[in-house]
N, C-alpha and C positions, 0 to 999 in steps of 0.2 A: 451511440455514446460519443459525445465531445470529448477531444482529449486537446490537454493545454500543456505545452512545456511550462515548467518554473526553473525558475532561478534558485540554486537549492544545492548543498554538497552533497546531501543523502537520495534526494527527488531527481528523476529525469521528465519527466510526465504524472499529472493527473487527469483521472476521466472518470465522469458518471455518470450510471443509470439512475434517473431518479425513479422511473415506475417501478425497475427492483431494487433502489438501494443499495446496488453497486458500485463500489468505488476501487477503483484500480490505479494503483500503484506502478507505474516504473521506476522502477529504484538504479542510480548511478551504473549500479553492477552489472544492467542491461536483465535482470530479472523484473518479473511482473507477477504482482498478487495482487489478487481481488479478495474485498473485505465485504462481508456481507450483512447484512441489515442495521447500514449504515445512513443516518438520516441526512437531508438535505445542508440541513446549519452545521453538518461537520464538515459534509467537502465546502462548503464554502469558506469556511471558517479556517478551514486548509488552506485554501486560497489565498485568503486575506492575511492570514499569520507570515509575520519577518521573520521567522526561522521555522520551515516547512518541517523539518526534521525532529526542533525542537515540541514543534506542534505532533508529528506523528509520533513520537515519543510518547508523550504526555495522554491525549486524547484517542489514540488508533491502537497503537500498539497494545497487545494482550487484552481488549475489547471486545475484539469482533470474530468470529468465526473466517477464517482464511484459506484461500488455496492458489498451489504458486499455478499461472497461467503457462508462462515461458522459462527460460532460465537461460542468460545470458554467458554463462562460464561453468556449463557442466553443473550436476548435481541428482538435485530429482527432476523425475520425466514433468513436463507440461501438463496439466489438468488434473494430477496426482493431487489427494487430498491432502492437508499437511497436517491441519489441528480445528479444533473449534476453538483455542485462543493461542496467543502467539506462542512460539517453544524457541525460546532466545539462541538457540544450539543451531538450528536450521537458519536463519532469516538472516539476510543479507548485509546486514548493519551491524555494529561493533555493537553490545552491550551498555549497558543504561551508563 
């Protein structure tokens, strides 16, 4: 899995599996979720978008089946399952 920093207030990193459709997330907070059956033209499109956040917002967010990997400031344990779509109460980001 390649991982790219961005330029981003909500993104620290993106990476992805294309053969599984993996796209992981490290989010400012030093947390990491992996989204899953995620297609190619979204992470790139991730990429390409002037506000990464704006775009995970919009496109990522409450879409994909997730689970947090690591967790940078305490919470739930690593590889713990969280949701099959996003639960805004949990996730590392300030609400819509």
């Amino acid at each position: 899995m390649h991982v790219t920093a961005v330029e981003s207030t909500t993104l620290a990193t993106v990476a992805y599996d294309k053969a599984r459709e993996l796209l992981q997330l490290e989010f400012r907070s030093r947390a990491t979720y992996q989204y899953f059956g995620v297609a190619a033209a979204v992470h790139e499109a991730l990429l390409g978008a002037l506000s990464k956040g704006s775009y995970f917002n919009r496109f990522i967010r409450g879409r994909f089946p997730y689970s947090l990997a690591s967790h940078g400031q305490g919470g739930v344990a690593a590889g713990e399952f969280v949701s099959d779509s996003a639960d805004e109460r949990r996730l590392p980001w300030p609400g819509r």
